[in-house]
Phi, psi and omega in degrees: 000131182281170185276026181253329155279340165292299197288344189262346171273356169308296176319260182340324167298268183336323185267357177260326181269028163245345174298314166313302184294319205279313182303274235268005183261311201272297189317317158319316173232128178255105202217186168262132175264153203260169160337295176289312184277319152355270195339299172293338169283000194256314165331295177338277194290333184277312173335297181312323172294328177264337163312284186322334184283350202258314189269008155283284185314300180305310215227359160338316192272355166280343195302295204262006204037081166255122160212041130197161180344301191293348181236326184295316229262288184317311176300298206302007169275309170323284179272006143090041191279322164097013199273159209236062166278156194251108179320014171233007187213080160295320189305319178304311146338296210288304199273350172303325187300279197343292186277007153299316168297322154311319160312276180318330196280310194285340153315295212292301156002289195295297153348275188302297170333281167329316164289336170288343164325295214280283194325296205292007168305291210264320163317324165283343187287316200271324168318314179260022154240020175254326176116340178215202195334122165319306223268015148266337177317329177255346156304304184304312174298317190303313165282344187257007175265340172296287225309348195270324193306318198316309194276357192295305144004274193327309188288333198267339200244350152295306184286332175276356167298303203320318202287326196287322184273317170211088159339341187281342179285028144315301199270328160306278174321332172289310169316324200266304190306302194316330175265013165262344156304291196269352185278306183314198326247340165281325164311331205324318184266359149262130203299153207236151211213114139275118173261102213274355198245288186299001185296150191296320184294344207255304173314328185267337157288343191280345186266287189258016128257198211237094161272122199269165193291306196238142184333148168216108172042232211232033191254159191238306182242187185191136160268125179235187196333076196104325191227142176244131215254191186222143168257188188285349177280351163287326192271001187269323137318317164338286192286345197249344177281325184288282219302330184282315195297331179301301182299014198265300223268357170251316187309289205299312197285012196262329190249037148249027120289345175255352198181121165265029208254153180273350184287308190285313167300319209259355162251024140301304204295315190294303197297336159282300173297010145264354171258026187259342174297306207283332165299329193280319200249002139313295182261003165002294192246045177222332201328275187317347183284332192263045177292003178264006178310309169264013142276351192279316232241325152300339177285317160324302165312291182298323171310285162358276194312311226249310176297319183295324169315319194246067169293311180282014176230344200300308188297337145322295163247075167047060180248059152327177179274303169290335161308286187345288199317307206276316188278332168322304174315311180268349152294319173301304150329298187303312201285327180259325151307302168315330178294316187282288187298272195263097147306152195288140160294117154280137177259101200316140181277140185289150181263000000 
């Protein structure tokens, strides 16, 4: 078995039995998760992001098995790493890749988190506007965080053939953040709405299944004489899976600007969305405070959107993979700070 098989079925093992503790810890009492364990879990999962950035620096050059020049030399054409190695000091080679695949992973990271901001934007709009129960919140993200791993898989390793066979969709995905980035900022100040009887997901299900009117628990499907029906809380789960996929079509093309190895996308990507349940019920009831977040996070896009436009010059006037990190960083830092400092005004009811 090669270590390149090694390290992704590792992954993948690890990431099913922490999904399993998380199932069998939470699932048993259907309760609203409290403060604190939010807290420690989100400790958890970055901890766990960080392990992993380590075990990248150490042990990087096994994902694809470079164990020589001649394959090191090959990846780093493939996936556009830009490294400048010298064909007589492989070992020196070795930790430059490393700490480059490090780069890129904690970059990206850093990305996807930030951007899952925005899902959980839409995720508290839609629980409460459906109605419902805290202490359901966390079975529905827990089943709707499978189905986004699932789709995500797809999108990153679809998108990296595209890219590997015809580099110009680069320059597609860059277009496409910049204008989602400048839609986000115009947008910014408007309030977003689910009309829960007319949603496109709620017709359609109402069209080819058998829909119950009203909440049954923590129930997904419920049988009445017989026929099994899907509850609203199923459909919500739906709408929230419809909703990742959407937020999908910005994420994955924002983060093969920092990286083109599909290994590197899908495990920034896997480790933010599992630390995004636990962000979620952290920023839950604070959410509305950081309201300069989405212009930080439209700025975010574009800048992106921009570095893929101008790729073949970014490494030229210094836009490194570690510059990126840094301005990402101070935007997110300006956008959260601002937020903090100059609070939103309520706007008082006339009497």
């Amino acid at each position: 078995m090669s270590s390149e098989l090694i390290f992704i079925s590792g992954f993948v093992v690890f990431i099913l039995i922490m999904l399993s503790l998380d199932l069998g810890l939470f699932a048993k009492h259907e309760r609203a998760v409290t403060l604190k364990q939010a807290a420690i879990m989100s400790a958890v999962w970055v901890s766990l992001a960080l392990i992993f950035y380590g075990l990248i620096l150490n042990y990087g050059h096994l994902l694809h098995h470079v164990d020589s020049i001649a394959t090191l030399q090959e990846i780093n054409i493939k996936n556009l790493h830009h490294l400048k190695l010298n064909p007589n000091d492989l070992a020196g080679s070795l930790d430059q890749y490393r700490k480059t695949l490090g780069l890129e992973f904690i970059t990206g990271y850093v990305v996807e988190y930030a951007l899952s901001v925005d899902n959980i934007f839409v995720i508290v709009l839609i629980f409460t506007a459906f109605g419902v129960s805290p202490r359901h919140y966390h079975k529905v993200l827990f089943w709707g965080i499978i189905g986004a791993l699932l789709m995500r898989f797809t999108f990153i390793f679809v998108g990296a053939t595209l890219i590997t066979h015809f580099h110009w969709v680069l320059y597609i995905f860059g277009a496409f953040l910049v204008y989602t980035g400048v839609s986000m900022f115009i947008n910014r100040n408007q309030e977003d709405e689910i009309d829960t009887e007319n949603h496109k997901i709620v017709k359609f299900a109402s069209k080819y299944f058998a829909v119950h009117p009203q909440f049954e628990g923590g129930k997904f499907f419920i049988k009445i004489d017989g026929k099994k029906l899907i509850t609203p809380l199923f459909l919500v789960l739906l709408i929230i899976e419809v909703t990742d996929l959407v937020f999908a079509v910005d994420s994955i093309p924002a983060i093969f600007s920092i990286t083109k190895d599909p290994y590197i996308v899908f495990f920034s990507n896997i480790f933010a969305i599992l630390g995004l349940r636990s962000m979620f019920f952290l920023l839950v009831n604070i959410i509305d405070k950081f309201h300069y977040l989405k212009v930080g996070l439209a700025i975010l896009l574009a800048f992106i959107g921009l570095k893929m436009l101008g790729a073949n010059y970014a490494e030229e006037i210094g836009l490194t993979t570690g510059v990126s990190l840094l301005i990402i960083l101070g935007i997110l830092v300006i956008s959260i700070g601002a937020s903090l400092i100059f609070p939103k005004k309520e706007h008082k009811e006339a009497k």
